[in-house]
N, C-alpha and C positions, 0 to 999 in steps of 0.2 A: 860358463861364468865370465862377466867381461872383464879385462885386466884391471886389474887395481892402479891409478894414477899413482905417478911415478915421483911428480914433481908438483910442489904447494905456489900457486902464484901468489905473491907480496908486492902488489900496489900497480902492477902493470903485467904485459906478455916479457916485455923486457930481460926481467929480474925476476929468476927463478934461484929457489932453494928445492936442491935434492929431498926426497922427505928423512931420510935415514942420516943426513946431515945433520951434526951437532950447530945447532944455532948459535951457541956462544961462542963460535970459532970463526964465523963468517961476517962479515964486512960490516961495519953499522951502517944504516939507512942514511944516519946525519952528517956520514964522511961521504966527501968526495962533488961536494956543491961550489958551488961560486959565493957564498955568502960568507963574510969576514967577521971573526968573533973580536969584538971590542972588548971586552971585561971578562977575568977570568968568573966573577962573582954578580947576580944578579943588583941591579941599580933600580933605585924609588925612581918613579918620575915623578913630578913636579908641576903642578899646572899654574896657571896664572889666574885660577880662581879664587875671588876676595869672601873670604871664608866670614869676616867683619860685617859685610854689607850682606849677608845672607843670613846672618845670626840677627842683624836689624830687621831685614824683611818678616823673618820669624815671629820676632816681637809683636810687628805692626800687624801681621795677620793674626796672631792669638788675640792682640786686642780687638780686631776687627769680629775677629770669631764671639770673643765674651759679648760684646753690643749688642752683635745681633742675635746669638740665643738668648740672654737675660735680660736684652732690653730691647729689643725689637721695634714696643712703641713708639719708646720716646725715641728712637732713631729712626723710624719714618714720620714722627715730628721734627724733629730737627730737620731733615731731608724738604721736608716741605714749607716749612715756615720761611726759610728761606725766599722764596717768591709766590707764600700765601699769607696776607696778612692776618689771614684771622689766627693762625695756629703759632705763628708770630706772639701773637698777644695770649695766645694761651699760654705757650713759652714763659712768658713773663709772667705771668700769671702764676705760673706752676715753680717758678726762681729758680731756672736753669742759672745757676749761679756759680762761676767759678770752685765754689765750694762743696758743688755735686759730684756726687764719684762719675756722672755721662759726663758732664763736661770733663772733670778731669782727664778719663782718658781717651774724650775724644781731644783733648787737648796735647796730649800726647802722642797721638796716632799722626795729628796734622805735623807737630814738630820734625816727628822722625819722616815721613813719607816728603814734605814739601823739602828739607835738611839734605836726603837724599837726593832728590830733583836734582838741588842745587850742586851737589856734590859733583854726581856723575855729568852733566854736562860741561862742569869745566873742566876735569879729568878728558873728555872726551876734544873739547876744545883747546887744552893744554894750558888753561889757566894755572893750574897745578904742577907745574912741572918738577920744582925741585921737594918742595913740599911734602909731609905726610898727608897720606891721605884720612890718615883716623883724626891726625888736629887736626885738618880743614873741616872736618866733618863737623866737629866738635864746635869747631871756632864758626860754623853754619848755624848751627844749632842755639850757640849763644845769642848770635846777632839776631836770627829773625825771634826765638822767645824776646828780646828785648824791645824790637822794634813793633812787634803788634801789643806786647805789653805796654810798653808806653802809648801806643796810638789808643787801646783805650782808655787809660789813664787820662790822659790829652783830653777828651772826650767827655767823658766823667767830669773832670776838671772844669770843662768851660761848662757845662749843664749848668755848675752851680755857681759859678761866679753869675754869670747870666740867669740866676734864679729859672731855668727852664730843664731840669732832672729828670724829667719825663721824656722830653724828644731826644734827649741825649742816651737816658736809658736806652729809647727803641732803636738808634743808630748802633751804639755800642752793642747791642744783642744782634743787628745784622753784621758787625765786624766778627764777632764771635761764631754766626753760623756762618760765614763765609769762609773763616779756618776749616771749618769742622768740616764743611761740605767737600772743602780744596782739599782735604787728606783723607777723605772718603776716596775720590774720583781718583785720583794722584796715586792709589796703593797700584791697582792693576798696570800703570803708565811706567812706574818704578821698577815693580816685579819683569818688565820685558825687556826694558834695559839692561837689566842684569843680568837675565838668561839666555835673551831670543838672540840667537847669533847670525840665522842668516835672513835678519833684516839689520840695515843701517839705523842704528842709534839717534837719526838724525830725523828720522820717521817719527820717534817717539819724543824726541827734548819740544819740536816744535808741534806734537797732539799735545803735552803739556801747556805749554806756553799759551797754545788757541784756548785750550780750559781754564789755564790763570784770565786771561783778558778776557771772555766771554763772562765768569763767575763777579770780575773786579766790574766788567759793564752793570749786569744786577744788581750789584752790590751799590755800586753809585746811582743808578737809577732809583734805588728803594730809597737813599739819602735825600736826592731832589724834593723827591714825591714827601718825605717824612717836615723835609725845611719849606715844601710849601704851604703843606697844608698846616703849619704852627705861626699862628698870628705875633710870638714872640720872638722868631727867627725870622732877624734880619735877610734878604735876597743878597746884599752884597757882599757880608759877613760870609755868608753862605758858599757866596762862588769863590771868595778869597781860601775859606777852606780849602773846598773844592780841587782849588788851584795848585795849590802849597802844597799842603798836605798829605793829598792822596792822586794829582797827576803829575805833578813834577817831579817827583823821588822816582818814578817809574819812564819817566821820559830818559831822566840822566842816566837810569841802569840801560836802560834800550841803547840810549847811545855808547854805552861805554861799552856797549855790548858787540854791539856793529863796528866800533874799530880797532878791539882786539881779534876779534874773526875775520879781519880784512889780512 
């Protein structure tokens, strides 16, 4: 018979226990280390995760999730009408109308997705510094609802002083998919800012920005094409718009942009 071991190894050759040895008598494994006990009691940690801006993410993709199971259609029309005119005019046609539950909350989806853009870049930029960040977010949210609500207002407005309600509609319907399209594209560019850590932030504020200016070039190019081919729409009226209203407002944030990041 071969002899029966003598002794139980625990964790190495090192550190041996007798086997007939009472274990409750011998040395704890977790005495006798170089590692310093800070608290007699276990401590929460705490991260620097915006629990806010993730509860928003949430939002924008349930809405995004309802579109496209329950309306799929009409959300690869809007997708398209955008730079096809004929599904454009079916759009109109069909009166995607602010008072549609698809517009509403694609209207929805753009506020919170473009709001957020905005948010996180200047948090990122340090435009925010003393500030909350749920009012900035809020006080984002206010301004651009107001400022494309009024741009089609504006819009609408001169159609009909200028008895021309028709080319105005079809403008005011590309301001409208051009939101819609911008908070489509804008969810995934959001959602990376706020999770992907080891990419720079700075990757993603400026894939935003080429997708703002790429969408805003279509958007004014379908406007040209709309003011020229309308024998009631003046050319000079035209580019005064043009000018004012929808490149200057974006020249002075460009700039105001370039020398707070300087």
């Amino acid at each position: 018979m071969p002899n029966k071991p003598t002794h139980i190894s625990i964790l190495s050759d090192s550190v041996s226990v007798p086997a007939n040895t009472d274990t409750l008598q011998t040395n704890s494994l977790f005495e006798g280390h170089l590692l310093n006990k800070n608290a007699e009691n276990p401590q929460l940690h705490f991260t620097d995760f915006d629990f806010g801006v993730a509860a928003l993410l949430l939002l924008a993709f349930i809405l995004f999730v309802w579109l496209y199971a329950a309306n799929r259609k009409r959300l690869d029309q809007v997708i398209k009408a955008f730079y096809i005119n004929r599904y454009a005019n079916q759009l109109g046609r069909d009166e995607l109308s602010l008072g549609n539950r698809v517009s509403i909350f694609l209207s929805v989806l753009f506020v919170i997705t473009f709001s957020l853009f905005i948010s996180q870049s200047a948090n990122y930029y340090g435009f925010n510094k003393d500030g909350s960040e749920l009012l900035f977010f809020i006080k984002t949210t206010m301004v651009v609802s107001l400022v494309y609500g009024l741009k089609m207002v504006i819009v609408r407005f001169f159609g009909y002083v200028f008895q021309n309600q028709k080319d105005a509609g079809e403008y005011a319907m590309m301001i409208f998919l051009f939101c819609n399209i911008l908070g489509l594209f804008l969810l995934p560019i959001v959602v990376c800012m706020a999770f992907v850590r080891d990419v720079s932030p700075f990757v993603f504020i400026y894939s935003g920005l080429s997708l703002f200016v790429f969408l805003l070039f279509i958007r004014l190019l379908r406007g040209v094409v709309i003011g020229f081919n309308s024998i009631r729409v003046s050319k000079f009226y035209l580019f005064l718009y043009l000018c004012s209203l929808e490149i200057l407002p974006f020249v002075i944030i460009i700039k105001l942009f370039m020398l707070n990041t300087k």
